[in-house]
Structures are given as C-alpha cells and as structure tokens.
C-alpha positions in Angstrom: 135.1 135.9 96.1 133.7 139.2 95.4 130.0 139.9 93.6 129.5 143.1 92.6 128.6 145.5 89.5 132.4 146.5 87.7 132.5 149.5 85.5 134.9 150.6 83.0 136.2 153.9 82.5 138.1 154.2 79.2 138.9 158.1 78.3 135.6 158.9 80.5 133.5 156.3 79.3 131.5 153.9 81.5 131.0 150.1 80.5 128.2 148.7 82.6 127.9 145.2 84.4 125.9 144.1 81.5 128.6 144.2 78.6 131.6 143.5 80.8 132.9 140.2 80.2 135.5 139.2 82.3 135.9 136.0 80.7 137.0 137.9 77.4 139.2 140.5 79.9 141.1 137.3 81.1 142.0 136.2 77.5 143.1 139.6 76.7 145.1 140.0 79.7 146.5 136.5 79.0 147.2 137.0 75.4 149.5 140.4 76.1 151.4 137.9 78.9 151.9 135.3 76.0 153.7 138.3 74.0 155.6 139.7 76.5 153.5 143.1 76.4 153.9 144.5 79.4 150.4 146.3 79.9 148.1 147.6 83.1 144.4 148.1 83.0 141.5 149.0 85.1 138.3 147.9 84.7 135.5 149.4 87.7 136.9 147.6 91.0 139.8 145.2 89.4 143.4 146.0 88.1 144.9 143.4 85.1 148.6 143.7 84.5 150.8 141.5 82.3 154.6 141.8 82.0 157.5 141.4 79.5 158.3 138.2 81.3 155.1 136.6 80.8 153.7 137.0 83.7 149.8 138.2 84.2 148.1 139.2 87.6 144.3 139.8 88.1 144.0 142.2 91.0 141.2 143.5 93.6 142.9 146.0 95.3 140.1 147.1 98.2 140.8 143.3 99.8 144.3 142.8 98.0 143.1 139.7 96.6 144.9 138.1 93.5 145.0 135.4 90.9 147.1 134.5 88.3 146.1 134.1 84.7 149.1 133.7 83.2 152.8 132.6 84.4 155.8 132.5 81.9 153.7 133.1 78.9 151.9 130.0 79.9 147.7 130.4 80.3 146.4 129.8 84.0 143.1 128.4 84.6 141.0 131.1 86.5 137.2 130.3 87.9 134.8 133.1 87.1 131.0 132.8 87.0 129.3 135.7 85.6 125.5 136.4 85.7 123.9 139.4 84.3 123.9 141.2 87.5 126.5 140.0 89.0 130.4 137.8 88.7 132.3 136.0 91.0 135.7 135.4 90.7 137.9 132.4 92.3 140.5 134.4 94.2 143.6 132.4 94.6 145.7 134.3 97.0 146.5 137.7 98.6 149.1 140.4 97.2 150.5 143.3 98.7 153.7 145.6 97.6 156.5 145.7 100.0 158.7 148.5 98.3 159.6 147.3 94.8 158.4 143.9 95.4 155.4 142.2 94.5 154.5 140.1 97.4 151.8 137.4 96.9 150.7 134.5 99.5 148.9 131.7 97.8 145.7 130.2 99.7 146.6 126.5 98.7 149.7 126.0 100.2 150.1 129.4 102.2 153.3 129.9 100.3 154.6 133.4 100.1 156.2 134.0 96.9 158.4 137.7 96.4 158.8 139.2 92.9 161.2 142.2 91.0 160.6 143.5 88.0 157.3 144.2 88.4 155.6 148.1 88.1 155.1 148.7 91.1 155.2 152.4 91.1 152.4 152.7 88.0 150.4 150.0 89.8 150.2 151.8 93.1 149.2 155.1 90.5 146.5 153.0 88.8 145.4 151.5 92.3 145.0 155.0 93.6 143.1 156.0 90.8 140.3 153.1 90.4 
C-alpha cells in the first residue's frame, strides 16, 4: 500500500491532498476504458492510463506497483481508503516494461501476464516526468 500526500499538476497548477479524490480519479479513469479512449494522466506520485481496448491501469511508478480498474471495458473493483491526510490504495500486483511490452505479475496467484499495444514510449515520458 502506499500513504502519502498526491499532488496534481495540471498546466502548472497544484491540487492538494485535501481535494484529490481518488475514488472519483478511478471512475474517470474507468469511464475513458469503457469508451475505448485511450488516455494517460498524472496525478502527484500515480500515473492512470486507459486504452482503446478497454483496458485501464492505475500505476505507482517509484515501487512499480499496479492495479487494474478496468479490463475489456469491464469496471474492476479497486480498494482505496482515503482520509483527509492521507489514502491507501490496495495494490494488486507489480508492472514493469520489458521493451514494448507491458509486463505485470499479479500478487494473488503470482501469474505473470505480458501485454502489446500498450504506450509504452509516452508512459515511460510521463513516468519520467512525475
């Protein structure tokens, strides 16, 4: 899990810990997987990104933790608590790039599952950036 203040930095703007929601982020993220929007955003220490295939990752890049909001254009549950201070977010597995592929490794099952398709080369840019 990770607890910790999240900024967001829109065209140079800041959005502090206090009106983040998270909850609402995941929804969003979710809804542009549901339509096949292919989109990537970063918000203070996490990257969202949702495909044209309906796909929709939730990323902390710093421990390359992942979970999965949304697969096929099909909602995933996801476990956040969110405080005032603070959120904590049920991680469900590990990513990492290997070239063009999206590699993820679930912590259920330990199953490693490799992906194409996915923009890998703008989210290594956006990674680099947050």
């Amino acid at each position: 899990m990770i607890r910790g203040k999240a900024r967001l930095q829109p065209g140079g703007q800041r959005q502090t810990r206090e009106s983040l929601n998270l909850a609402r982020e995941v929804r969003t993220i979710q809804q542009r997987a549901a339509d096949q929007d292919g989109r990537i955003v970063s918000i203070g220490p996490l990257v969202f990104f949702s495909t044209e295939t309906g796909d929709a990752w939730m990323l902390e890049p710093e421990d390359h933790l992942a979970v999965r909001p949304a697969t096929g254009g099909d909602a995933m549950a996801v476990l956040i608590e969110e405080t005032e201070e603070r959120f904590a977010i049920g991680w469900q597995g590990r990513f990492h790039f290997d070239g063009d592929m999206f590699v993820y490794e679930d912590n259920a099952f330990g199953r490693v599952t490799a992906i194409s398709g996915y923009p890998i080369k703008q989210l290594v840019r956006v990674i680099s950036q947050a």
